[in-house]
LOVO-985200 format. One record per residue (C-alpha): x, y, z; residue in three letters; residue number from 1. Coordinates in nm, 3 decimals, padded with zeros to 5 digits, m for minus. Layout:
BEGIN
NODE     east    north       up  vexvex  bavex
NODE        X        Y        Z     ALA    NUM
...
% end
This chain:
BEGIN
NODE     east    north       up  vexvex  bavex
NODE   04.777   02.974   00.290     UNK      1
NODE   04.657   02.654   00.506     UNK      2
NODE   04.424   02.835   00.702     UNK      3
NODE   04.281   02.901   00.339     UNK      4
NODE   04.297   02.566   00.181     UNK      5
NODE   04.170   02.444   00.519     UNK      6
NODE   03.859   02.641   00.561     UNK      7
NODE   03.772   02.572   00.115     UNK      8
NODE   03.770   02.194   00.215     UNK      9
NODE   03.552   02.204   00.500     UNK     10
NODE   03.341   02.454   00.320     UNK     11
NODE   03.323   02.146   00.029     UNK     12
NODE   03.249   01.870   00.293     UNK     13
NODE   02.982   02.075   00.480     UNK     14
NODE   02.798   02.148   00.147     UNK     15
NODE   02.478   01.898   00.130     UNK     16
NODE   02.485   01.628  m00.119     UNK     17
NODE   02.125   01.541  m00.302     UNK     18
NODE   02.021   01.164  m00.162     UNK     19
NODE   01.804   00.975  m00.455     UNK     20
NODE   01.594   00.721  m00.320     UNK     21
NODE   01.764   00.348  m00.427     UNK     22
NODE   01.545   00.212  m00.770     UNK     23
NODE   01.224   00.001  m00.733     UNK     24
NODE   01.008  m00.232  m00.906     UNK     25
NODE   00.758  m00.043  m01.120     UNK     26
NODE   00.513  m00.333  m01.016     UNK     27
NODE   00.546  m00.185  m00.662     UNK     28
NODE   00.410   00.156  m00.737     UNK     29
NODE   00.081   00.328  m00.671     UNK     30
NODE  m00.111   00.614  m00.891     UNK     31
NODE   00.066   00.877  m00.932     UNK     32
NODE   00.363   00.728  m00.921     UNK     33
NODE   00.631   00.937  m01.155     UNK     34
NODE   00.994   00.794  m01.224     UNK     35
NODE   01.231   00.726  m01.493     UNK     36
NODE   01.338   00.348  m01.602     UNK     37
NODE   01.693   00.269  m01.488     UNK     38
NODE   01.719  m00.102  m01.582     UNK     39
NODE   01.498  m00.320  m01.752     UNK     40
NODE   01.447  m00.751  m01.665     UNK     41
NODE   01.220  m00.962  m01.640     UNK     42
NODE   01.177  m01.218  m01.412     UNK     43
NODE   01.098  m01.546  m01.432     UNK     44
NODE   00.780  m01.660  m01.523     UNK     45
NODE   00.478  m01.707  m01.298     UNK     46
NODE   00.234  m01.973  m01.375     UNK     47
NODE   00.096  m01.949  m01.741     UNK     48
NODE   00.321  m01.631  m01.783     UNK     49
NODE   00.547  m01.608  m02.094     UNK     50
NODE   00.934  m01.703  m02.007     UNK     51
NODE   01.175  m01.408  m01.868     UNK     52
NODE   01.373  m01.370  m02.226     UNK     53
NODE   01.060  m01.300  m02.489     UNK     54
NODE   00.875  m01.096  m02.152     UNK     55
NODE   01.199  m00.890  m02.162     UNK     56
NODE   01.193  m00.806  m02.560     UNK     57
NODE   00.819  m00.791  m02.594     UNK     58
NODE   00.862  m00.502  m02.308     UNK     59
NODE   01.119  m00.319  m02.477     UNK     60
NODE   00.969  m00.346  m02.784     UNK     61
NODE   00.667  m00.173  m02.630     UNK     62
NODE   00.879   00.123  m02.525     UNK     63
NODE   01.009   00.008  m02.176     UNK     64
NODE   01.392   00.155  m02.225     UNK     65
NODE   01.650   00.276  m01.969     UNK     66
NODE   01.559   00.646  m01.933     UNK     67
NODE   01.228   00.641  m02.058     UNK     68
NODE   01.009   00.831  m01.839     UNK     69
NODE   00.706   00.635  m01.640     UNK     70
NODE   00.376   00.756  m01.494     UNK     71
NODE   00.127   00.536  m01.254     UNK     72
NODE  m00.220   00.714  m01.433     UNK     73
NODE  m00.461   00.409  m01.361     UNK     74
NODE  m00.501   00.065  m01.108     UNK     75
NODE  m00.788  m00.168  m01.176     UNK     76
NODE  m00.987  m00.237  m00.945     UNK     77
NODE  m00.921  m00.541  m00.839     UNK     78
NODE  m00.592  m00.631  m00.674     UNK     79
NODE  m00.509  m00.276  m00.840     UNK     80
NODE  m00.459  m00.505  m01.158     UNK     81
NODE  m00.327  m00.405  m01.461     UNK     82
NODE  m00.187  m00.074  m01.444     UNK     83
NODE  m00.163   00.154  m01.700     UNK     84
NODE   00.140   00.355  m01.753     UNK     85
NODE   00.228   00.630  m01.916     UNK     86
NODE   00.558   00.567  m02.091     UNK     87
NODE   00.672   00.924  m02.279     UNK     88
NODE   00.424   00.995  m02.505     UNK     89
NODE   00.216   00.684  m02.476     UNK     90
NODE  m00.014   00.513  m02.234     UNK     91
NODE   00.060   00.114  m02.207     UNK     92
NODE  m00.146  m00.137  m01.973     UNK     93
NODE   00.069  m00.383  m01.837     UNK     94
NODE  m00.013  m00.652  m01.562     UNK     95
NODE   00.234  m00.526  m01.185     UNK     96
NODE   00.377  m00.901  m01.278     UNK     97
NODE   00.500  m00.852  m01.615     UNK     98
NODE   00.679  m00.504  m01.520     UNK     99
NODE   00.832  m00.679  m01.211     UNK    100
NODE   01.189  m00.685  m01.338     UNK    101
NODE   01.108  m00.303  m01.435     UNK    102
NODE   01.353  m00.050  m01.201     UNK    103
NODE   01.248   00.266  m01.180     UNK    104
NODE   01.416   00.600  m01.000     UNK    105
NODE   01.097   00.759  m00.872     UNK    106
NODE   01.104   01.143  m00.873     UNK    107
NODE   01.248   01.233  m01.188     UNK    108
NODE   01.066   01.427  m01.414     UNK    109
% end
């Protein structure tokens, strides 16, 4: 009966485990980029930015919630500056330092 129990747990430890890449900033991803929002932030303001608490609830107000779904679909084209993002069912475009704070698990649908 140990031989049995033995060979079931290193059947279990031998079995492959999926890896998820660790979160990143949504302001460091490129088009195409695909994700879902794990936490949202914002960080403190850059020079004539708004400050980190009304940032924060003007982006969730604009849809920006934990498990929301994100998609890179445009840069501009200079400094690849705003982006626009599709965010579920709606396209937002946001400047890369307003979304800063913005995690995002890239690679789920």
């Amino acid at each position: 009966m140990d031989s049995v129990r033995r060979a079931a747990d290193l059947d279990l430890e031998l079995t492959p485990q999926p890896v998820f890449p660790a979160p990143t900033s949504l302001a460091n991803g490129r088009r195409g980029f695909v994700g879902r929002i794990s936490t949202v932030g914002a960080e403190t303001a850059a020079a004539g930015g708004l400050a980190a608490p009304e940032l924060e609830r003007r982006l969730l107000e604009m849809g920006f919630v934990e498990g929301a779904r994100v998609e890179i679909i445009h840069e501009g084209f200079i400094g690849k500056d705003p982006i626009c993002v599709r965010l579920d069912d709606m396209r937002v475009a946001v400047r890369r330092r307003d979304v800063r704070g913005i995690m995002v698990q890239a690679g789920e649908p």
